[in-house]
N, C-alpha and C positions, 0 to 999 in steps of 0.2 A: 645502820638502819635508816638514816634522814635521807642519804644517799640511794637509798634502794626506791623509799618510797616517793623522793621526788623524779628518780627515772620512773618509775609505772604511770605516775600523773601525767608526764610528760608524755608516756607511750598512749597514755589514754585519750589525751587531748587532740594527738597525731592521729589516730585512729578514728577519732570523732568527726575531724575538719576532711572534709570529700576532696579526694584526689584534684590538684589545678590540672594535670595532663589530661581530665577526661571531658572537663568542662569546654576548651577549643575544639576538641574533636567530634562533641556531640551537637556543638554552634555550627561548624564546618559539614557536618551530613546533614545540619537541619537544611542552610542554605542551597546544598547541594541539590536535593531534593527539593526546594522552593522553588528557584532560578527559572527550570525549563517552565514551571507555569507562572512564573509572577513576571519573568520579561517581555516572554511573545503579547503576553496580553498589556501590558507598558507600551510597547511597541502598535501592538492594532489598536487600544484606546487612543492615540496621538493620533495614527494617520485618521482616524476614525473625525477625531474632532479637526484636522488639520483640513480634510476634505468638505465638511460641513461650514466653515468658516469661507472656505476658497468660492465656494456657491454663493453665499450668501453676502462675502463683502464685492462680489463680481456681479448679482444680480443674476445669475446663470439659470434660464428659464426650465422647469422640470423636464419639459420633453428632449429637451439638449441633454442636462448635466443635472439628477437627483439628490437630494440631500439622503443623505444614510437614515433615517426616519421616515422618508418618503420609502424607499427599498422597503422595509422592514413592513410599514403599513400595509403597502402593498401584496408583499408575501403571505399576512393574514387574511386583507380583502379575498385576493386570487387561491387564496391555501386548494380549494377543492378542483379548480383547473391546474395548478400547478403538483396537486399531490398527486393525482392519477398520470401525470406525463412522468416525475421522477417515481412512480414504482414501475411504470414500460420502461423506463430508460434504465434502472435497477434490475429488471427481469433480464433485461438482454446482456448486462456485463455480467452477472452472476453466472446465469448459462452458459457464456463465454469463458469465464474464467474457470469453468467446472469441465469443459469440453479441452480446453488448454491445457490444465491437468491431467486429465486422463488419458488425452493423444500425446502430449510431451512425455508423460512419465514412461508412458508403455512405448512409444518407439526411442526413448535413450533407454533404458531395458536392453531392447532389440542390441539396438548399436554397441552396449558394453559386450554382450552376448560374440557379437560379431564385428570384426576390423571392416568386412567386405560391405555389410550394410551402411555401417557407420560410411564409408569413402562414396557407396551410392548415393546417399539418399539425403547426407548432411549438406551438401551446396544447394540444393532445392529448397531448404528449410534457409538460408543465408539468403537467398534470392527473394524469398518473402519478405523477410524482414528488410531487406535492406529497398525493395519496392513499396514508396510510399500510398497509402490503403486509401488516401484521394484520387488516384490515380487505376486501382483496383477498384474501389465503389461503383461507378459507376457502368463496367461490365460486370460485375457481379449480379447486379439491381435487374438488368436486361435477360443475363442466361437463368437466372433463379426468380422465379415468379412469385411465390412467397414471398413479402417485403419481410416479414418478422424473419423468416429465416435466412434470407438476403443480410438485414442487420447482424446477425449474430455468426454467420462467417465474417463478415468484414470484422466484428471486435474479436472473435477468435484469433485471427489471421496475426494481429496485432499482438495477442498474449501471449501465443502458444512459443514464438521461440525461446524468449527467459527462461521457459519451464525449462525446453528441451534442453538449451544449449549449458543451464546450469547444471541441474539434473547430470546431464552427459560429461560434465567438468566430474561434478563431485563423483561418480561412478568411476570413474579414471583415474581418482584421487587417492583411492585407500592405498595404503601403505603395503610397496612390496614386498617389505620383509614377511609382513603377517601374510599377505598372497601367498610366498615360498614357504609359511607354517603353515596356510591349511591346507596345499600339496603336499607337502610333505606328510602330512596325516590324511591324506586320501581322502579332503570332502570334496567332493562334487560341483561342478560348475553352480547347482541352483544352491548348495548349502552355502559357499563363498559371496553367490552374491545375496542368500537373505543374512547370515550372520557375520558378514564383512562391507562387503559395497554399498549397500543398501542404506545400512549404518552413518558408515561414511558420508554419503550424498545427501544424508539427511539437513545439513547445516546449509550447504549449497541449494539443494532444492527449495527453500525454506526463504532463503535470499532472491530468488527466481521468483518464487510467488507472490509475495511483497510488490514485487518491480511489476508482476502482471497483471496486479488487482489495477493496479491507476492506470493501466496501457490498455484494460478491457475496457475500462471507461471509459478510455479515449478514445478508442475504437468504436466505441456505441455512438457518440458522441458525432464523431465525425461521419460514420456512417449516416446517420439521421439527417446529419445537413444534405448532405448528398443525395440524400431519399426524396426529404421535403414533402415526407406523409403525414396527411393531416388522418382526424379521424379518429378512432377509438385505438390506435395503435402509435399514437403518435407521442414522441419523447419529449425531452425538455428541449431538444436543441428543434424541433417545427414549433415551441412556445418562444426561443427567443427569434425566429426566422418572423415568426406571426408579431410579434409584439416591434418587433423594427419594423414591419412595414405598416403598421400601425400609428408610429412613432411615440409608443408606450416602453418610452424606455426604462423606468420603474421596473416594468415586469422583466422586463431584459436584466436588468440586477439582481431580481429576486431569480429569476432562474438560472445564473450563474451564480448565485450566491448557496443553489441548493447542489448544484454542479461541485460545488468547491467541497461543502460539507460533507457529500459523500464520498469524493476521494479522500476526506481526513478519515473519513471511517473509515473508507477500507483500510486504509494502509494502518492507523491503531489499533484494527481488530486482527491485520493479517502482525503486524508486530507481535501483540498479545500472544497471539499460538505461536508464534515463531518463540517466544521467550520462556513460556510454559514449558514448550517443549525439551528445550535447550538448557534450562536455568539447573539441573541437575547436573549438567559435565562436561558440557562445552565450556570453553574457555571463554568467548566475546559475551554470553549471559553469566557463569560463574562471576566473572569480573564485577559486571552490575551488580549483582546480589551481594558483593561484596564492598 
């Protein structure tokens, strides 16, 4: 009887004190999930105050070299010149990246469709890309009269291959066994590619868009220098052209500073849908969630 009821004490005490194997593992995903925001921002507070030091133990005069507090001032001051140039510089990637999807998706479509199209029409979409869009700007600007429209082929020019050429991977990609299964049950070229290829190309298409959100920016971007439009249609990159010959270099920070910002957003908002999407049965998001 002593025996019995000092094992249950025991069993109770066991049962009482919380598992040690749950305790490292639940330290180890806190850090986990910590790391990507407590380092980068470790890492930009340092250069942050390393740069503000290097000005000020050098005497480095504001129009040369700003202290990170001059930018920042600055960015307030200028907000209302500066916010109307980055939502023109924002209208034209958006548009851009919305005309690259729809032109990429629909002629890799084409090209799964067809081997013939795909061998015509793929080396001309390679010749773009691989033709730098400073070098194309500036006949664009000349045959297309519209400057707004002008700018938004040039950051097109720049998106649109990622979609296509990803897009055109992942449509390539599905798996031929299930190909030789939905032959074999007699679906249809269009039922294959909505409930087979489509599927498939999903993950790829997905990684293509990503890559083309920050290459429509940079295509706005670059486009714009090359324009060198002032006026009610003018982007951030005629404020950092105006602000250098100015020798307002401040504003030049502050408008590469909103340059930068919104490439983080696209790409954390194009991540976000990519992962929403995926976080049900792909395998590179399953993993995360896991």
């Amino acid at each position: 009887m002593t025996e019995n009821m000092q094992q249950d004490i025991s069993d109770t005490n066991s049962a009482a004190l919380p598992p040690t194997s749950v305790r490292p593992q639940e330290k180890k995903s806190l850090q986990q999930r910590l790391y990507p925001i407590i380092l980068p921002f470790i890492v930009l507070s340092t250069a942050l105050i390393l740069w503000d030091r290097t000005v000020v133990w050098n005497e480095v005069p504001h129009y040369i070299f700003p202290r990170p507090f001059d930018v920042v001032l600055t960015l307030i001051e200028d907000w209302s010149i500066l916010s109307g140039a980055l939502l023109n510089t924002l209208t034209i990637t958006v548009l851009a990246l919305a005309v690259a999807v729809i032109g990429g998706v629909g002629l890799a479509i084409l090209f799964a469709q067809s081997r013939i199209i795909e061998y015509s029409f793929f080396p001309f979409a390679v010749i773009l890309q691989v033709t730098p869009v400073v070098a194309i700007a500036p006949l664009i600007l000349i045959y297309v009269q519209n400057t707004i429209l002008a700018l938004l082929v040039c950051a097109w020019i720049v998106a649109f291959f990622p979609v296509l050429s990803n897009t055109t991977f992942g449509l390539n990609s599905a798996d031929h066994y299930l190909r030789d299964l939905f032959r074999l049950y007699g679906a249809s070229n269009w039922q294959t590619l909505r409930f087979l290829r489509i599927p498939s190309a999903l993950p790829h298409f997905l990684s293509g868009l990503r890559i083309a959100g920050g290459l429509a920016l940079i295509g706005a971007i670059v486009a714009e220098f090359t324009a060198g439009t002032a006026g009610t249609g003018s982007g951030l990159a005629f404020r950092i052209l105006e602000a250098g010959y100015r020798l307002h270099i401040a504003r030049m920070f502050a408008a590469l500073l909103l340059i930068s910002g919104t490439g983080i957003a696209i790409f954390l908002i194009l991540s976000w849908v990519q992962h929403m999407l995926l976080r049900k049965w792909h395998e590179s998001a399953v993993k995360r969630e896991h």
